[in-house]
C-alpha positions in Angstrom: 148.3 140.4 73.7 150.4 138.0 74.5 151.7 138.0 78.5 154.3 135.8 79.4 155.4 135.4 83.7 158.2 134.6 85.6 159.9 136.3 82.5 163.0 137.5 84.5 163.8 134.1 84.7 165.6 131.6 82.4 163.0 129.7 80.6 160.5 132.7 80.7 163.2 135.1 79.9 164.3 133.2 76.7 160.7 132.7 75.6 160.4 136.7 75.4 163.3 137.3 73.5 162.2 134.7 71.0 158.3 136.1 70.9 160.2 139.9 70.2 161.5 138.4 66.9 158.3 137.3 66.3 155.3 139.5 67.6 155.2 143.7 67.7 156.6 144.7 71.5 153.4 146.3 72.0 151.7 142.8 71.5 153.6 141.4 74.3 153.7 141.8 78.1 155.4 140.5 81.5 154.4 139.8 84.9 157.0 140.0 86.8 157.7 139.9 90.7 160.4 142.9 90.7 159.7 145.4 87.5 162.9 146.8 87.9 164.2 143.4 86.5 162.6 143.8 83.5 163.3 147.7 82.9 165.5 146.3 79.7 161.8 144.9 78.5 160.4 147.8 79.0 162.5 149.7 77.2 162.2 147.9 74.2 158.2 148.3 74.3 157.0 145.2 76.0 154.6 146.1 79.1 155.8 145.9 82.1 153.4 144.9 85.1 154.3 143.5 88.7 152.2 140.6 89.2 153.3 137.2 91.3 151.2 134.1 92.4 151.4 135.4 95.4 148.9 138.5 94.7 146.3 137.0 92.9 145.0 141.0 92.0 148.2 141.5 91.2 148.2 139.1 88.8 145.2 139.7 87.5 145.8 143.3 86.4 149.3 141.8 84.8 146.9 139.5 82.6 144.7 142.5 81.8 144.0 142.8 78.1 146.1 139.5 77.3 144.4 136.6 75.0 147.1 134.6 76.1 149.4 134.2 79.3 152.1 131.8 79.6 151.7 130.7 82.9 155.7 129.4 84.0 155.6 126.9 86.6 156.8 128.0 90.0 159.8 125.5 91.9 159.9 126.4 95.3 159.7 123.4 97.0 158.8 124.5 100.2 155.8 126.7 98.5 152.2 125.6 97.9 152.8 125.2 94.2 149.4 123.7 93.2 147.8 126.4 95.1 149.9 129.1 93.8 148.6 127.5 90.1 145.7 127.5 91.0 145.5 131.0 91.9 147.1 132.2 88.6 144.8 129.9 86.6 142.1 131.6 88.4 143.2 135.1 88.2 144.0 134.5 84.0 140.2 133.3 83.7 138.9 136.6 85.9 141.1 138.7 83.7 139.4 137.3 80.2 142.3 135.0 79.2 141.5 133.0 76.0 144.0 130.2 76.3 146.5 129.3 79.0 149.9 127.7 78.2 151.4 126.5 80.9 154.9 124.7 81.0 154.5 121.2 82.7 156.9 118.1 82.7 158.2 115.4 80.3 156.4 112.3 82.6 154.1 114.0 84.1 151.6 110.7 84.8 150.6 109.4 88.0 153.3 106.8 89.1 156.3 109.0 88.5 158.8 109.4 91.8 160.1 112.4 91.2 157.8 114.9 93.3 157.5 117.9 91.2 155.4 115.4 88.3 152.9 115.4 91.2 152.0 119.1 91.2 151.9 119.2 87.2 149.6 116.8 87.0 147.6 118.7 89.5 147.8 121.8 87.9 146.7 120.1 84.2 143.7 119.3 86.2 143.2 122.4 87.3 143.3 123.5 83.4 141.3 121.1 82.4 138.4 122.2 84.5 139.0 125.7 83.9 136.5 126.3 81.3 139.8 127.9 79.1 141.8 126.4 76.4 144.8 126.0 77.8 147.9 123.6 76.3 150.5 121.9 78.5 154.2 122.3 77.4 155.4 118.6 78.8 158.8 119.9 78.4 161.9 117.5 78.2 164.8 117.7 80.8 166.6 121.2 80.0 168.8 122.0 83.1 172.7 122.2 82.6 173.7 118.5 81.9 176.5 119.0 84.3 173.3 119.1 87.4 172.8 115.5 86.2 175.8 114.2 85.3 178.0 115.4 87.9 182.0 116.5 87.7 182.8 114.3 84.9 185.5 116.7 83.4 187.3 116.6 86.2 187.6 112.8 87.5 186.8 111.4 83.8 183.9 109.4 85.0 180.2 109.9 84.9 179.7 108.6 88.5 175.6 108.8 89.5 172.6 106.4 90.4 171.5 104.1 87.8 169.3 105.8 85.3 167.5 105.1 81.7 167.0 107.2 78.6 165.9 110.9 78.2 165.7 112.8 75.7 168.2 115.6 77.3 166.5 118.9 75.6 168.3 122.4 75.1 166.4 125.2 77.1 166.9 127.6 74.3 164.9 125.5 71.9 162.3 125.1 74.3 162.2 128.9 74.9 161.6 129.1 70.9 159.7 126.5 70.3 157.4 128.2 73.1 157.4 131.3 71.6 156.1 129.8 68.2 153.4 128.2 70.4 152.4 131.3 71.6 152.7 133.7 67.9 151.7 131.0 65.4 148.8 130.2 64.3 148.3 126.4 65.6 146.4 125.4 68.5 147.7 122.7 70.8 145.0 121.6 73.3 146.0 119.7 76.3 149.3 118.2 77.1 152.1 118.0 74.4 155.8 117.2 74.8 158.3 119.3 73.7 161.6 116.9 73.9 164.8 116.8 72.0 164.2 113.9 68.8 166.5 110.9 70.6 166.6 109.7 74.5 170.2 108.7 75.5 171.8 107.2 79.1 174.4 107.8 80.7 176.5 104.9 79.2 175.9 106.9 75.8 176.5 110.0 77.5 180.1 108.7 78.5 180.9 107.8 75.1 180.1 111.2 73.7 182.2 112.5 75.8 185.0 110.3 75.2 184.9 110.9 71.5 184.5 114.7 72.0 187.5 115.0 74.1 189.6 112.7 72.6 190.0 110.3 76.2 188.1 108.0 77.8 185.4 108.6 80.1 184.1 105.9 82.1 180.7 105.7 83.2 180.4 104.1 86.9 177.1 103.6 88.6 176.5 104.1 92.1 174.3 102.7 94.8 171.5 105.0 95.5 172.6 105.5 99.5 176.1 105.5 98.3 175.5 108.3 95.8 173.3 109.9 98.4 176.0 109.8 101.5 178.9 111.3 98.7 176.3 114.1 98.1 175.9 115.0 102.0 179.7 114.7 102.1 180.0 117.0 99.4 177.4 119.3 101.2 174.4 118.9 99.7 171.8 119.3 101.7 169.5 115.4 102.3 166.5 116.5 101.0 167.5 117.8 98.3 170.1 115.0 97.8 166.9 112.9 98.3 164.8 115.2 95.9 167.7 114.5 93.0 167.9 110.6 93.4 163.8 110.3 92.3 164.9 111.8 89.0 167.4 109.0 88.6 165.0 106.2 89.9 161.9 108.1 87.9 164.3 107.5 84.6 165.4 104.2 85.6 161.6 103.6 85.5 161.4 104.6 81.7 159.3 108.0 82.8 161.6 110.0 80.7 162.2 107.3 77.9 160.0 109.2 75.0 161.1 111.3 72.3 158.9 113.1 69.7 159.4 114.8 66.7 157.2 118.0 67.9 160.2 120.3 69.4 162.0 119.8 65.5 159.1 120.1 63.6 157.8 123.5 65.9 161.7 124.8 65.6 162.0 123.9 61.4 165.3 122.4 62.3 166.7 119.8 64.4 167.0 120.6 68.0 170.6 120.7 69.9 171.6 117.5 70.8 173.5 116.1 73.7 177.0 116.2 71.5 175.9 119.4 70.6 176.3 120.6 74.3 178.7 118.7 75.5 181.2 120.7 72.7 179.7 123.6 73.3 180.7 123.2 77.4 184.0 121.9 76.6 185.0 125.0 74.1 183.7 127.1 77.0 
C-alpha cells in the first residue's frame, strides 16, 4: 500500500489523483487532518484515515499496512517543522514503512537564504539516519508564477528584487511525476530534483509575456528595501514580506539555477513550460 499525507492539499491532492490512474484504489491510502475532506477519496475506494504530525499515534495507525508513505512537507512557519518531520519519519518507521518519499526543495544545500531550505535539509538528515530507504523529491519552484512575479497584467511591468534563473516547474507535473515515483518500479535513493528542463529570469519572463500578449512588458528591478516598503504598503505583512525577498536574493545567488532532465524523462513528455502558463493564465 501506498499512503500518501497532507492529501487534501494541492500538491498531495494532485499526487492521488495521478496514483488512481495508476495503482487499484484499494492499494492506496490518505492521512489526512480532517476525513471529512477526503470523503470524495473515500468513495472512490482509497482508505481514509485521520492522522496529522501533530499525533504521532495518529499517524502511525494512518501508515499502517503501507510499504510506502509520501511524507508532504508541512509550511507553517510559525510550527516546529523539523520536529513535526521528525515525528512522522518516526511514526512511518514504527509502523513498518519500507521507503519514505518525502517532497523537499530545489536548493536545498547549506548556504541557501531562503529559510524553509533549512528545515529540508534537516529533515533529509533525519532520513538519512533513519535506517529506511527513503528518496527526496528536490522539487522545482511550482507556486502560481503570479506569487513571484507580481501584478504584471495589470501595470505591464514585471517590477520585483533582482533575481537569477529557475527552472519555474508546473505543480501538476510534479504531482505525476510523484505519483510515478511512488507506482513504478524504479527506486530513487536520496535526493533527486524534479525541475522543469530550462531555468529562465525574469528579463525572459518579460519577453514571454510580451510576445504572448502581443505588447510590451517591461521588466523593472527594484531595490530590496524598496520592494520590501511597497509590499508593507500594499499590506503585506514584514515578515513575510521579508520571508519573500530571500527567495529573490537565494535566486540571485544561483540556488535555483539547475535544470534536469529527470521531471521529462519520469513524465514521457516534456514538462509545461513557463509560456505554457503564462497562455494558459492569460486565456483564463
Amino acid at each position: 500500500m501506498i499512503v500518501v499525507t497532507g492529501a487534501t492539499g494541492g500538491l498531495g491532492g494532485a499526487t492521488v489523483e495521478h496514483l488512481l490512474r495508476r495503482v487499484p484504489a484499494d492499494e492506496i491510502g490518505v492521512s489526512v487532518r480532517d476525513t471529512a475532506k477526503a470523503r470524495h477519496l473515500a468513495d472512490r475506494g482509497v482508505r481514509v484515515r485521520q492522522g496529522s504530525y501533530e499525533d504521532p499515534a495518529a499517524l502511525r495507525d494512518s501508515f499502517a499496512g503501507a510499504e510506502q508513505v509520501l511524507l508532504v512537507s508541512g509550511n507553517d512557519p510559525a510550527a516546529d517543522i523539523v520536529g513535526l518531520h521528525r515525528d512522522a519519519v518516526e511514526a512511518a518507521v514504527a509502523a513498518g514503512v519500507r521507503r519514505i518519499v518525502y517532497t523537499s526543495q530545489q536548493g536545498a544545500v547549506p548556504g541557501n537564504p531562503y529559510p524553509p531550505s533549512h528545515f529540508h535539509i534537516a529533515t533529509e538528515a533525519i532520513l538519512a539516519d533513519s535506517d529506511v530507504a527513503w528518496t527526496a523529491l528536490r522539487n522545482g519552484a511550482y507556486g502560481p508564477l503570479g506569487q513571484v512575479l507580481g501584478p504584471w497584467r495589470r501595470t505591464g511591468v514585471i517590477a520585483q528584487p533582482q533575481d537569477g534563473p529557475v527552472p519555474y516547474t508546473d505543480r501538476d507535473d510534479i504531482a505525476e511525476a510523484t505519483a510515478v515515483v511512488l507506482a513504478g518500479d524504479r527506486a530513487f535513493d536520496g535526493p533527486v530534483d524534479l525541475t522543469a528542463p530550462t531555468a529562465v529570469t525574469f528579463e525572459d519572463v518579460a519577453k514571454i509575456a510580451s510576445d504572448l500578449t502581443g505588447g510590451t512588458v517591461e521588466r523593472i528591478v527594484l531595490d530590496d528595501e524598496q520592494w520590501v516598503a511597497d509590499q508593507l504598503t500594499a499590506g503585506v505583512p514584514e515578515e513575510m514580506a521579508r520571508l519573500v525577498l530571500t527567495w529573490y536574493q537565494a535566486a540571485r545567488a544561483g540556488h535555483f539555477a539547475d535544470a534536469g532532465p529527470l521531471l521529462a524523462d519520469l513524465l514521457g513528455r516534456e514538462p509545461r513550460t513557463v509560456t505554457d502558463r503564462l497562455a494558459s493564465d492569460i486565456a483564463a
